[in-house]
Steps between C-alpha positions, in 0.01 A plus 500: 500500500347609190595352158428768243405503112564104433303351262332252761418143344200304698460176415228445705301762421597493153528907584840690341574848451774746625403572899680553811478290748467584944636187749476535847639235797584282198162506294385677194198765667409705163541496161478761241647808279722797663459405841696758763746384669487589928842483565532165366801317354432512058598294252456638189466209248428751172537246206540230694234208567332433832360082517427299817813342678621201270445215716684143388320195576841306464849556660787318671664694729712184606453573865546350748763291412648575163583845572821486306253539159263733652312623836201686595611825560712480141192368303259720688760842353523323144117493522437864576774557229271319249192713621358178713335561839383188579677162435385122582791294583556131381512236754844315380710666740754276736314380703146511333234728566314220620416626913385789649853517654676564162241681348485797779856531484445608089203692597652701794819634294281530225318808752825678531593541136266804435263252230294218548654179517228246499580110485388175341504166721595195368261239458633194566767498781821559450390511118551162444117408383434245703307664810259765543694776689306664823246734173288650765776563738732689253131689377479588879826617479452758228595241146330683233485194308701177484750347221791276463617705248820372350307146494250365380240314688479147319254329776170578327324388787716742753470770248108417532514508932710836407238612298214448736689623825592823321121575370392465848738753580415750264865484380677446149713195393755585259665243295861426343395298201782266387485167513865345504400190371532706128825670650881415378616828601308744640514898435578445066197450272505182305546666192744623233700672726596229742538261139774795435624412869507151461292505845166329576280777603122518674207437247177714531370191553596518882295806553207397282448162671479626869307883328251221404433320821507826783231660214301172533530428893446897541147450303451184707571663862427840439817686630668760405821426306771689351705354187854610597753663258343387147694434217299293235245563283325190535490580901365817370216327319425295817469771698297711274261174452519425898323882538223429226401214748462690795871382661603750783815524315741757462875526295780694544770600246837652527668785300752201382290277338339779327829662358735228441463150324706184542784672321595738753690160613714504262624923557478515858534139618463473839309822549237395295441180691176446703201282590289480319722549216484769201335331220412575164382827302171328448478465882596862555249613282287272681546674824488851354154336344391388879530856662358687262170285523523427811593138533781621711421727775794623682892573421782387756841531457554107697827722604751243564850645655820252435883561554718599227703167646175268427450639106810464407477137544457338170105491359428185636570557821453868575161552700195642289354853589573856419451848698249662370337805737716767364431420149115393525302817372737616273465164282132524566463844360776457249355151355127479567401922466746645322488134237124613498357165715387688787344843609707646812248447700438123414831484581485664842198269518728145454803671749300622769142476555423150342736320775369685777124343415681202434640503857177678618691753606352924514807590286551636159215785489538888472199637713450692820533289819761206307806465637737786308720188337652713180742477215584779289666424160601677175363246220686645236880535681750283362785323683714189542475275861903571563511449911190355706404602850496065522780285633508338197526536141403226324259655206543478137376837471797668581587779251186469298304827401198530671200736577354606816697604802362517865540855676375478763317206694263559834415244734206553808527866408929527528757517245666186487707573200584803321721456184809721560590798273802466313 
């Protein structure tokens, strides 16, 4: 296959220009202008923009167990819809990812969806953060890091043991920062919107408190953590002050909590309900503030599938989470370059090659002898998410303009999507 006259972004190499590019037996083997095609397949992607493979450090793919929302084979399509070829699944499936058992059945459909499905393992077993789960048994397995995502970890001298198994390792903690000692009701800032509700909402004061403590014990034990899912700016600060002391730390942010605030409640209800929940404009800006510097390293979409049945329960009681694969680039190009915050190729940076050297992972690089992981995007298309390859639907961003729009998006060297002509 030979892609021809892209305009090839490299985040690694920092190297971008329009180029064509060879793969062979699933890997990229040259790189450079007018190469001749030998008989090979071509895609011509004239005006269009070649990056690395988007690869999302943070999905639920509900499976096994709550396949009703979402399973791997739908989440692994929705992915290559949204340009993604490699995705790392949460642990807070039913049961846990918390033994080897569970966690090769996610990894071995994850190998016949055409991407790569790579998986968390819990940390504590069965999530309930009382025990150690089996670390180096689940690393043995092929965990590319460990969470109990969904939960925080309030033991501080677990989340210590944690911290110290996973270093020896080599492997990354990642960490659901809410402590529901703050908590009324989760998934609604404590703010003017849920005053307008007459609801008791989640203070930022849940995430700052446990931001604060990983950030220290990270310092303290040397591992290398990941602040899940960020949504205030005071987190922010901690995070950007935990790196000035030498923490291994890392942060994550999704396209949510940099395009809506708190009031997105109060238009789309249960749709904009999550954890962490959105906050305020001054904590948007925060986060927009965090990527651009650097604070926050990597974008994930924390793509969280729910039945149509479960939101339409009333806002107390609906479950928190939105879908988010689909949508993810689009709102990254549409609010961070195109709002002037990022360069494209910070961007592709934060979506693709930032979480693979999180994960330690050989992903997210353009250069001869890398696996040929690919997405090819228009950044200057307009459309409106209508219909998603997911099983579910549950996304506030439904009928909203945006920019960018996957073409085409190549995984080990095949087309695993193509968008379809009208």
């Amino acid at each position: 296959m030979i892609i021809k006259n892209g305009y090839v972004l490299d985040p690694e190499s920092r190297r971008e220009g329009t180029m064509d590019i060879r793969i062979q037996d699933g890997v990229i083997c040259e790189i450079g202008p007018d190469l001749q095609a030998d008989g090979e397949e071509i895609v011509d992607a004239a005006g269009l923009t070649v990056a690395p493979g988007l690869i999302d450090g943070h999905v639920h793919f509900r499976d096994p167990g709550l396949t009703y929302k979402e399973n791997i084979e739908t989440g692994a399509a929705a992915a290559a819809a949204g340009g993604f070829t490699t995705v790392i699944c949460m642990a807070n499936t039913k049961p846990p990812v918390d033994t080897p058992d569970t966690l090769s059945y996610v990894l071995q459909k994850g190998e016949s969806t055409g991407i790569r499905v790579m998986s968390c393992a819990a940390v504590t077993k069965g999530m309930e953060g009382r025990e150690l789960a089996d670390l180096e048994a689940l690393a043995r397995a092929g965990a590319v890091g460990f969470t109990d995502d969904g939960k925080p970890i309030l033991d501080e001298k677990l989340a210590v043991a944690a911290m110290e198994k996973a270093k020896a390792l080599g492997l990354p903690l990642s960490f659901h920062e809410e402590d529901p000692a703050f908590i009324v009701n989760n998934g609604i800032n404590a703010g003017e919107a849920a005053k307008k509700l007459g609801i008791e909402g989640s203070p930022a004061v849940a995430e700052d408190v446990m931001v604060a403590r990983d950030c220290m014990l990270a310092l303290y034990t040397g591992a290398r953590i990941n602040v899940q899912h960020i949504s205030s700016a005071h987190s922010v600060a901690l995070v950007r002050a935990a790196k000035e002391m030498g923490a291994d730390v890392w942060a994550e942010a999704t396209p949510h909590h940099f395009t809506l605030t708190e009031d997105a409640v109060l238009q789309y209800g249960t749709l904009a309900k999550m954890n962490p929940p959105l906050r305020t404009e001054a904590d948007r800006q925060a986060i927009i503030r965090g990527l651009k510097d650097g604070t926050i390293d990597m974008i994930a979409t924390d793509h969280a599938p729910h039945s149509r049945e479960e939101k339409n329960l009333p806002l107390t009681k609906a479950p928190s989470g939105i879908i988010g694969l689909e949508t993810s680039l689009a709102l990254g190009i549409t609010q961070l370059v195109h709002g002037g915050h990022l360069t494209m190729m910070e961007l592709m940076e934060k979506m693709s090659l930032n979480t693979a050297n999180m994960y330690h992972l050989d992903l997210g690089k353009i250069s001869v002898g890398k696996p040929a992981d690919l997405v090819i995007f228009d950044e200057n298309e307009s459309w409106k998410p209508e219909q998603y390859v997911s099983r579910a639907d549950n996304t506030p961003f439904t009928g909203m303009e945006l920019t960018g729009k996957v073409k085409c998006t190549i995984c080990k060297g095949k087309i695993v999507y193509q968008e379809s002509r009208p």
